[in-house]
Every structure is written in structure tokens, then in C-alpha cells.
PyMOL commands that place a pseudoatom at each C-alpha (Angstrom):
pseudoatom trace, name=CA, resn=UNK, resi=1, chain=A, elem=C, hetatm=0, pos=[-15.372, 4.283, -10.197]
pseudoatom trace, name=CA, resn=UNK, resi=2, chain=A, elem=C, hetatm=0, pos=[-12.593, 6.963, -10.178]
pseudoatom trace, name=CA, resn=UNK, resi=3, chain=A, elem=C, hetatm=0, pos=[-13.203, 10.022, -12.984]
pseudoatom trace, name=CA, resn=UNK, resi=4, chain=A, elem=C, hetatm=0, pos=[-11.363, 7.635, -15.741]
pseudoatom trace, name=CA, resn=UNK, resi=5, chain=A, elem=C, hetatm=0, pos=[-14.244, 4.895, -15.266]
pseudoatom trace, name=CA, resn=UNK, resi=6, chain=A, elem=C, hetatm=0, pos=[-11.668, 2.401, -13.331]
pseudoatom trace, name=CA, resn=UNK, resi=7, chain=A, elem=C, hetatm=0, pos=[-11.735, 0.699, -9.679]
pseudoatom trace, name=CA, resn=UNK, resi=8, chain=A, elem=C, hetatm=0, pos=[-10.232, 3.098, -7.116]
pseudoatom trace, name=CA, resn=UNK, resi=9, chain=A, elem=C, hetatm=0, pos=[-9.103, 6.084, -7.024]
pseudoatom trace, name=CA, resn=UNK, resi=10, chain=A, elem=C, hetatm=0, pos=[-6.898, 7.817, -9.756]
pseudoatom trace, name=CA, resn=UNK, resi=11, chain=A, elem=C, hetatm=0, pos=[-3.038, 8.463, -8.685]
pseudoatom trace, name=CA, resn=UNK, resi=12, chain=A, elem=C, hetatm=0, pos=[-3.815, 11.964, -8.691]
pseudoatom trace, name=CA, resn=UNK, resi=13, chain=A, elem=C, hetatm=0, pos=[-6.572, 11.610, -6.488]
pseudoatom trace, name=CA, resn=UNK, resi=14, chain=A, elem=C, hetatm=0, pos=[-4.509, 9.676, -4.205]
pseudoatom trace, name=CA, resn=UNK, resi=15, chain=A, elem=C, hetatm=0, pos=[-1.537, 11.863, -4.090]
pseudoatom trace, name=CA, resn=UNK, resi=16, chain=A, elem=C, hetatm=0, pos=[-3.707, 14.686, -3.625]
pseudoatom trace, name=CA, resn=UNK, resi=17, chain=A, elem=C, hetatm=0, pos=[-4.979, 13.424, -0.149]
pseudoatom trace, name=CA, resn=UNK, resi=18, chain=A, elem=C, hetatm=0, pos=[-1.461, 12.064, 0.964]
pseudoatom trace, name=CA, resn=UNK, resi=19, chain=A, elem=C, hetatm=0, pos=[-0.232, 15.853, 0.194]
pseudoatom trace, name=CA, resn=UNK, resi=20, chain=A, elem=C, hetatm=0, pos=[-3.051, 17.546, 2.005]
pseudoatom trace, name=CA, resn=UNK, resi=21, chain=A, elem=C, hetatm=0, pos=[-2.835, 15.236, 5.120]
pseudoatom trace, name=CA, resn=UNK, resi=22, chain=A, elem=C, hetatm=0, pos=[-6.925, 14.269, 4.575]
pseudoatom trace, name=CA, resn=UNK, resi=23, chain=A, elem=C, hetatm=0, pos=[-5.920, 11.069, 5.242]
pseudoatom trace, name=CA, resn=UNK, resi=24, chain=A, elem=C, hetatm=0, pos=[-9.712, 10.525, 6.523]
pseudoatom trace, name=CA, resn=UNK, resi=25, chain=A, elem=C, hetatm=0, pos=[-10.851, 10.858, 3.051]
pseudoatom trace, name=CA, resn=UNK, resi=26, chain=A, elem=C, hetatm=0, pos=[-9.537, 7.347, 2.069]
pseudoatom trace, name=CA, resn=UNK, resi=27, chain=A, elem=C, hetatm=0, pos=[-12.609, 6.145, 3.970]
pseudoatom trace, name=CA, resn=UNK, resi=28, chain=A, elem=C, hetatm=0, pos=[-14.961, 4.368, 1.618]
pseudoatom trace, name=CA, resn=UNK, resi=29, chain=A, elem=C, hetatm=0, pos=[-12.575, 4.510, -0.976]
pseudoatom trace, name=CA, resn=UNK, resi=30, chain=A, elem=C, hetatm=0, pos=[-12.063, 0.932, -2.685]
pseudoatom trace, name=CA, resn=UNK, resi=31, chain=A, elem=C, hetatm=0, pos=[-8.937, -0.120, -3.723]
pseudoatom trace, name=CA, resn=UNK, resi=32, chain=A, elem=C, hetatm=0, pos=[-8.095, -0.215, -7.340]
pseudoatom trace, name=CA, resn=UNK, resi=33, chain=A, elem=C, hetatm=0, pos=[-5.388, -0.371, -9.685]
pseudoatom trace, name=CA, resn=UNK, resi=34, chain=A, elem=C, hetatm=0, pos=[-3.501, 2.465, -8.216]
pseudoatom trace, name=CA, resn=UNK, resi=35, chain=A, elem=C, hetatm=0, pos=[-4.215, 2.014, -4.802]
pseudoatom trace, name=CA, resn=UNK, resi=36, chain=A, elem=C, hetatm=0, pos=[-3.388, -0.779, -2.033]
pseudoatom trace, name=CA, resn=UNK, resi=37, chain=A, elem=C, hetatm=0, pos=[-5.083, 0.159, 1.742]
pseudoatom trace, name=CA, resn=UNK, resi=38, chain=A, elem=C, hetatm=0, pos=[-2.814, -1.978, 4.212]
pseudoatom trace, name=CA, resn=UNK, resi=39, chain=A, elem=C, hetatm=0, pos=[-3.312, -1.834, 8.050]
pseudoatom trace, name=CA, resn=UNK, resi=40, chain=A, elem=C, hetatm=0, pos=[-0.402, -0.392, 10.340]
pseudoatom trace, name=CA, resn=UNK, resi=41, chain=A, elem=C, hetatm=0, pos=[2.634, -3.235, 9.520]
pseudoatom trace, name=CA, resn=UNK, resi=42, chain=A, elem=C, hetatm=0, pos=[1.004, -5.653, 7.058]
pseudoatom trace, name=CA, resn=UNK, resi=43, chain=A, elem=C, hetatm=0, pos=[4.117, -7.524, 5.767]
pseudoatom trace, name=CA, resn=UNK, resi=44, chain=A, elem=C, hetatm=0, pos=[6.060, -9.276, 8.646]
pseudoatom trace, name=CA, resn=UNK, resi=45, chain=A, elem=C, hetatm=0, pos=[9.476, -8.429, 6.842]
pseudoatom trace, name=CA, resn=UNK, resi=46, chain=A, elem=C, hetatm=0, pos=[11.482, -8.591, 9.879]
pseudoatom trace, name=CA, resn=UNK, resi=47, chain=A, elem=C, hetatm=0, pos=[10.025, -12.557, 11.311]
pseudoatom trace, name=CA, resn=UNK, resi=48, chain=A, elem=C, hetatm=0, pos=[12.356, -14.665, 12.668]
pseudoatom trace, name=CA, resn=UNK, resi=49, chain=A, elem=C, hetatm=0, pos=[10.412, -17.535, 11.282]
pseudoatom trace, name=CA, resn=UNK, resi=50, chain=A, elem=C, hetatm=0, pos=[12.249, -18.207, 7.993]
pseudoatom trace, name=CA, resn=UNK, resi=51, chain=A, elem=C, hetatm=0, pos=[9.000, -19.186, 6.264]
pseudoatom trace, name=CA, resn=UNK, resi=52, chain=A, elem=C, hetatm=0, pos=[7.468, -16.593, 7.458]
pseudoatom trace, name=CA, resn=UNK, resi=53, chain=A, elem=C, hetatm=0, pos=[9.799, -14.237, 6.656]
pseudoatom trace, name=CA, resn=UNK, resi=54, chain=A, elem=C, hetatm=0, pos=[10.126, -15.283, 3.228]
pseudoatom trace, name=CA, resn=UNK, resi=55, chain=A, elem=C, hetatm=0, pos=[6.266, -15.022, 1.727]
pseudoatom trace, name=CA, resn=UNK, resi=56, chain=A, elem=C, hetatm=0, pos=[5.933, -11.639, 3.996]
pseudoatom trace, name=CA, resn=UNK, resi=57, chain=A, elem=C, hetatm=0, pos=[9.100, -10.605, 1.446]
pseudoatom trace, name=CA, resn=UNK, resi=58, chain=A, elem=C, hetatm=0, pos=[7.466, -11.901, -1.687]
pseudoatom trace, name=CA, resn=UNK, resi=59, chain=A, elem=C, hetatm=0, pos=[4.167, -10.425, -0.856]
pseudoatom trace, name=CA, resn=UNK, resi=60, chain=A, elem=C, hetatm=0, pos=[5.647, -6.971, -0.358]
pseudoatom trace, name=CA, resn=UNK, resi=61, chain=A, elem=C, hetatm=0, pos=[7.655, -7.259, -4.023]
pseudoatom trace, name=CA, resn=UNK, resi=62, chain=A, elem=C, hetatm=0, pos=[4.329, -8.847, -5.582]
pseudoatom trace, name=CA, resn=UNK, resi=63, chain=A, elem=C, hetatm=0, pos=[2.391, -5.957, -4.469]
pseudoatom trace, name=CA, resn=UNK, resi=64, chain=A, elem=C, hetatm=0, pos=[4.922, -3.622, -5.470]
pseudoatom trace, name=CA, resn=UNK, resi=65, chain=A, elem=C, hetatm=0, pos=[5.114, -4.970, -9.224]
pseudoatom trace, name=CA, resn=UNK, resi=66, chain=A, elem=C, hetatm=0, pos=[1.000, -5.348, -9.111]
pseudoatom trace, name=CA, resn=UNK, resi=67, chain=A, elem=C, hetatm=0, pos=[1.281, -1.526, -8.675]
pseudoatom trace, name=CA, resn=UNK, resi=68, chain=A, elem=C, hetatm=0, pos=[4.031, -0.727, -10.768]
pseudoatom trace, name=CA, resn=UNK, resi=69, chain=A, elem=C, hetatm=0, pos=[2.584, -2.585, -13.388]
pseudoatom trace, name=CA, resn=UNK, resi=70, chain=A, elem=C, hetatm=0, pos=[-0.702, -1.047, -13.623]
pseudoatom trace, name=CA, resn=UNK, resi=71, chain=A, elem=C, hetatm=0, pos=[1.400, 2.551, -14.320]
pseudoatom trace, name=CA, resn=UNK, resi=72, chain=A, elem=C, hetatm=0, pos=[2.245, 3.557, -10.707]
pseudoatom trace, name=CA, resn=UNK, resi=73, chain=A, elem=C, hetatm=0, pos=[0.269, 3.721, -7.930]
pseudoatom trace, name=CA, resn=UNK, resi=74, chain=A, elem=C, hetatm=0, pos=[0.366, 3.790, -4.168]
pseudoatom trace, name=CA, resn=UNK, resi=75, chain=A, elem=C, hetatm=0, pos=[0.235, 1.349, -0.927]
pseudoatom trace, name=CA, resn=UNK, resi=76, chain=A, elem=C, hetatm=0, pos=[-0.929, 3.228, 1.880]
pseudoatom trace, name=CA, resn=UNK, resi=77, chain=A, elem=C, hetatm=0, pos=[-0.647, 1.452, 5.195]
pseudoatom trace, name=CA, resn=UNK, resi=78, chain=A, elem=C, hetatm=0, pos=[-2.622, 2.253, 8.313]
pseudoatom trace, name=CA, resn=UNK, resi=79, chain=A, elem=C, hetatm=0, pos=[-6.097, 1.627, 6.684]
pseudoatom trace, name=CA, resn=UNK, resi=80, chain=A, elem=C, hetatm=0, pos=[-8.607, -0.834, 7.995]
pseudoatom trace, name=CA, resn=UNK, resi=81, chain=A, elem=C, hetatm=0, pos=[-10.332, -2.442, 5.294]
pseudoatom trace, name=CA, resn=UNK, resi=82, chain=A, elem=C, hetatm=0, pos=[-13.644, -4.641, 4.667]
pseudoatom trace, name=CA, resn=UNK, resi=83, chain=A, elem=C, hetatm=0, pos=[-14.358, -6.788, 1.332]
pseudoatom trace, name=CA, resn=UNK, resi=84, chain=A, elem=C, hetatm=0, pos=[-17.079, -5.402, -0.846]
pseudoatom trace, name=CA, resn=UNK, resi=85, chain=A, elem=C, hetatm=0, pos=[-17.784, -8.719, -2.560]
pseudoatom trace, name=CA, resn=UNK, resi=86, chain=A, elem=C, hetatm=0, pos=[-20.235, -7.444, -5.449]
pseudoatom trace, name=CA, resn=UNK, resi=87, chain=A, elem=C, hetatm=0, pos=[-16.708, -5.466, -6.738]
pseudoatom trace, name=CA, resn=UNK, resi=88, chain=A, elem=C, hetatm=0, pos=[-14.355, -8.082, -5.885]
pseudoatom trace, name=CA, resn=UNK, resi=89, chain=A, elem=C, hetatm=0, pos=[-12.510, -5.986, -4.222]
pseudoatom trace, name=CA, resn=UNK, resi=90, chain=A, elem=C, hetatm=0, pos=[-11.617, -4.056, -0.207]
pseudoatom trace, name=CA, resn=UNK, resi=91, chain=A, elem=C, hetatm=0, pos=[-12.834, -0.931, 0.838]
pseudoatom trace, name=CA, resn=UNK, resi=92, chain=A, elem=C, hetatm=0, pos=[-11.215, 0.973, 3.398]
pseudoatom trace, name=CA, resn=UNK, resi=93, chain=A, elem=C, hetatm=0, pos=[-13.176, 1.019, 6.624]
pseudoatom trace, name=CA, resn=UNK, resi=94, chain=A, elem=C, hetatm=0, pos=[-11.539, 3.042, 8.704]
pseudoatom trace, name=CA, resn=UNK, resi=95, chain=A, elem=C, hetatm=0, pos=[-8.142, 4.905, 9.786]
pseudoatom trace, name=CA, resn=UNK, resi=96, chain=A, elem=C, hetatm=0, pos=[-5.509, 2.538, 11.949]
pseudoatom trace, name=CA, resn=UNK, resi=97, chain=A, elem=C, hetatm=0, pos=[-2.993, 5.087, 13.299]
pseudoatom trace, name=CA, resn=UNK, resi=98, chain=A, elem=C, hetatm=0, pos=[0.148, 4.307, 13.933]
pseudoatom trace, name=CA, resn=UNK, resi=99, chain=A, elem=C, hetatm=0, pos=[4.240, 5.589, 15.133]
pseudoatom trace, name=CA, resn=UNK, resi=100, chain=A, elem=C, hetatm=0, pos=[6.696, 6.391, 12.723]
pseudoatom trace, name=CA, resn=UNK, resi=101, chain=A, elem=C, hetatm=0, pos=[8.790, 4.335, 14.892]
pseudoatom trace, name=CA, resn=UNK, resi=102, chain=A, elem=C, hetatm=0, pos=[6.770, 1.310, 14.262]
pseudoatom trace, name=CA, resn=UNK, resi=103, chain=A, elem=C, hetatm=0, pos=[6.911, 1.878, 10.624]
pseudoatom trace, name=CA, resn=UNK, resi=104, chain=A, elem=C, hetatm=0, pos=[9.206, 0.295, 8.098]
pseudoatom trace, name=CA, resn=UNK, resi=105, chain=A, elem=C, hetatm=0, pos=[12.320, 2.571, 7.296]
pseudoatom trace, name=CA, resn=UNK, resi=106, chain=A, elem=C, hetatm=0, pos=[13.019, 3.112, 3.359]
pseudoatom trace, name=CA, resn=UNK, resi=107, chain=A, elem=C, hetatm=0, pos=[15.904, 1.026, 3.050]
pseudoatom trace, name=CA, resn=UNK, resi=108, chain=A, elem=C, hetatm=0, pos=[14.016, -2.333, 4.378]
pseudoatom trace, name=CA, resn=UNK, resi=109, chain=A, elem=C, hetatm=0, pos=[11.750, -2.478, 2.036]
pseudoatom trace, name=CA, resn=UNK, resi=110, chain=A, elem=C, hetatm=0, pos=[14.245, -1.261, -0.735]
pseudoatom trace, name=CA, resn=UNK, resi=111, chain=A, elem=C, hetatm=0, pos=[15.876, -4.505, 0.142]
pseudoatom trace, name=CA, resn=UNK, resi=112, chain=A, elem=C, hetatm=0, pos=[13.086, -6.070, -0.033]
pseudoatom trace, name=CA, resn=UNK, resi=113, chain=A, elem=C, hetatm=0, pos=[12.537, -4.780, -3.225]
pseudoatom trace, name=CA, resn=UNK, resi=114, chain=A, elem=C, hetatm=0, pos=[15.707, -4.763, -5.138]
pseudoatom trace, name=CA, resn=UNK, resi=115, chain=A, elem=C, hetatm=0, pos=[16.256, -8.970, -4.172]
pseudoatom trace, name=CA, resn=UNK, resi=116, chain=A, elem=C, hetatm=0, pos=[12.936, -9.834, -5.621]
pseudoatom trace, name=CA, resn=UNK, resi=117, chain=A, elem=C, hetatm=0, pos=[11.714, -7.535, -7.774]
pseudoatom trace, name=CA, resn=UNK, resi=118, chain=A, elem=C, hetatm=0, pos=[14.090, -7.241, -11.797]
pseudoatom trace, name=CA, resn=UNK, resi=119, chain=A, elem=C, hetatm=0, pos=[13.980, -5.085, -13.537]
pseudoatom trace, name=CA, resn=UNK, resi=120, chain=A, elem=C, hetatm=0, pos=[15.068, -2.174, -10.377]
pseudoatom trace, name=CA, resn=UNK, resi=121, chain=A, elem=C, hetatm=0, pos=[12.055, 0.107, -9.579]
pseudoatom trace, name=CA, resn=UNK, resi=122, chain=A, elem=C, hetatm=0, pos=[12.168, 3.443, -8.495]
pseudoatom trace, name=CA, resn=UNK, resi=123, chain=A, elem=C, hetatm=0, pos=[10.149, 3.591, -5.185]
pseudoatom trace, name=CA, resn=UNK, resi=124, chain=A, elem=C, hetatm=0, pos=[9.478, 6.267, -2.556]
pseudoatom trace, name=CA, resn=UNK, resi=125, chain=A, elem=C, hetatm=0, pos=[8.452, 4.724, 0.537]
pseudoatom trace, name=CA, resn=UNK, resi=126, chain=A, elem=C, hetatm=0, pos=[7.498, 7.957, 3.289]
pseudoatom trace, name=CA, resn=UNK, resi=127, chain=A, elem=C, hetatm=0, pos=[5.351, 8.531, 6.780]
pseudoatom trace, name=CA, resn=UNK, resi=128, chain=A, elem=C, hetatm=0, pos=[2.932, 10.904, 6.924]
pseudoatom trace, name=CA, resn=UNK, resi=129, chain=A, elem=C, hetatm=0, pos=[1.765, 12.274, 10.136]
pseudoatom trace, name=CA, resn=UNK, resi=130, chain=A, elem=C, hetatm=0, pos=[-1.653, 12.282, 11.118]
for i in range(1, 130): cmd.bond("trace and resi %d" % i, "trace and resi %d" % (i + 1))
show_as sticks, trace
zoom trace
């Protein structure tokens, strides 16, 4: 439980490790309402398989909204992550480094984004180095 009794971390919690570059301290942390823990390229935006392609796009927009709608939040990819099935939910196991270059660039998943997702959302979408 984060400090206002809910799943996960709070957003400030979150942003304060993203802006301190303790990335290791999202270890053990459970995901919650605010906070998604994907591993290095979890939505295959890019497939040439059509199908594919398509659900990886509606994915990425549903966990966008799931975010957005909960007041904000954050997806932070390269986390490793295990269920913990007493809270029905994944805890982040470990750290799954990755390249910048291998990472999506802001205006990929904007499009993403902006064809499935109405009303428009304001998103930031950044790399951190580890």
C-alpha cells in the first residue's frame, strides 16, 4: 500500500525515482493505479503482422486511458515483473536494461495514441539512462 492506502506507488513516489535515476528502487514495488512496470519493448507497435500490429496498438492506448483514467500515472518499461496472486496484481522483479535506440521515439506512440485514444491526451513519453 502506497502512503494514501492504495495499490502501488503514489505518482509522486514514482516521479520521484524517475527524477533521481534510482531506477533500482522500483524493485518490489507492485503495480497500482498509477503505475504500469513493462519489460524493454512490450507493445509490438511496429509488426508487420497486421493482426499483430493492431492489438499491440490497442493495448498501448488501453493502457494509456487505464492510467489516465485513474488521475495520471506512469508506464515504465524495462522492468521484469512476477504476479503476486494474493493482490491480484505484478510486482516488479527486477531491472531489464535496455538502448535508447531500441526504445520507442515520442511520436510513435503519439500516433498510437491520438488514432485510438478520444478525447486527445497530453502524454510525455521520455528515456532515462541508467
Amino acid at each position: 500500500m502506497n502512503k494514501k492506502g492504495e495499490l502501488g506507488p503514489t505518482i509522486e513516489e514514482i516521479k520521484e525515482i524517475i527524477e533521481n535515476g534510482n531506477f533500482d528502487e522500483f524493485v518490489d514495488k507492485i503495480e497500482g493505479n498509477y503505475f504500469e512496470a513493462k519489460q524493454e519493448r512490450p507493445y509490438r507497435i511496429e509488426s508487420s503482422d497486421k493482426d499483430e500490429k493492431f492489438l499491440a496498438r490497442i493495448e498501448l492506448a488501453g493502457d494509456v486511458v487505464a492510467i489516465a483514467n485513474a488521475g495520471g500515472g506512469y508506464i515504465v518499461c524495462g522492468l521484469a515483473t512476477k504476479v503476486e496472486k494474493e493482490l491480484q496484481t505484478d510486482k516488479v522483479s527486477s531491472m531489464k536494461v535496455f538502448e535508447k535506440t531500441t526504445f520507442y521515439t515520442k511520436t510513435e506512440v503519439e500516433e498510437v495514441i491520438n488514432a485510438h485514444v478520444y478525447p486527445k491526451l497530453e502524454i510525455d513519453v521520455n528515456w532515462h539512462p541508467y
